[in-house]
C-alpha positions, 0 to 999 in steps of 0.5 A: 500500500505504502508503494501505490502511495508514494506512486500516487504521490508522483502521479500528482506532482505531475512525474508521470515518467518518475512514477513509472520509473519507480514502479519498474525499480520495485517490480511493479512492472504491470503498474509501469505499464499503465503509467506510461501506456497513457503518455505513450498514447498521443492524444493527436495519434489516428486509430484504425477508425480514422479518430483522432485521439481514439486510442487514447480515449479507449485507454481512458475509458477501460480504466475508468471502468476498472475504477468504477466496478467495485467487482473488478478492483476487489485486489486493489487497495485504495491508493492503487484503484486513486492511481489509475482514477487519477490517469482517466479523471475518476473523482470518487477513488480520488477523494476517498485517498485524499488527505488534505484540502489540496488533494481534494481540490487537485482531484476536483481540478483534475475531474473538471479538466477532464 
């Protein structure tokens, strides 16, 4: 818990290629992956459909729908479910780990961006 924590706390610093660093150093590569999938994914890139930006969007959407099923994210602790809710602008996972004032406002700005 104490690692998704600290990946989390990266993630919200804007360190996304740090997170993504740390999570590969201590063997939490499936998480690495997550991370940089979505950097890697170019917002301007064209999927097969001709959409730009599709991909993307479907990376998104199927963790948003891993966050919100309470069936699939029975494995996952609280820190690890904001992660991933933090990477497709889930606002509920991340105000349930919120500690402070300013990660509830960081959660709330990053929800209304998205």
């Amino acid at each position: 818990q104490r690692l998704m924590r600290e990946c989390l706390h990266l993630v919200r610093a804007g360190r996304l290629t740090d997170a993504q660093q740390f999570c590969a150093k201590v063997g939490l590569s499936a998480r690495a992956a997550c991370i940089g999938a979505l950097e890697a994914l170019s917002a301007n890139a064209v999927d097969s459909f001709g959409d730009i930006g599709g991909t993307r969007r479907s990376y998104r959407a199927v963790l948003a729908r891993i966050v919100q099923n309470d069936a699939l994210c029975v494995n996952m602790d609280r820190s690890e479910r904001a992660l991933y809710a933090s990477l497709c602008g889930e606002l509920d996972p991340l105000l349930a780990v919120s500690d402070t004032f300013y990660d509830s406002l960081w959660a709330r700005f990053l929800h209304a961006v998205d």
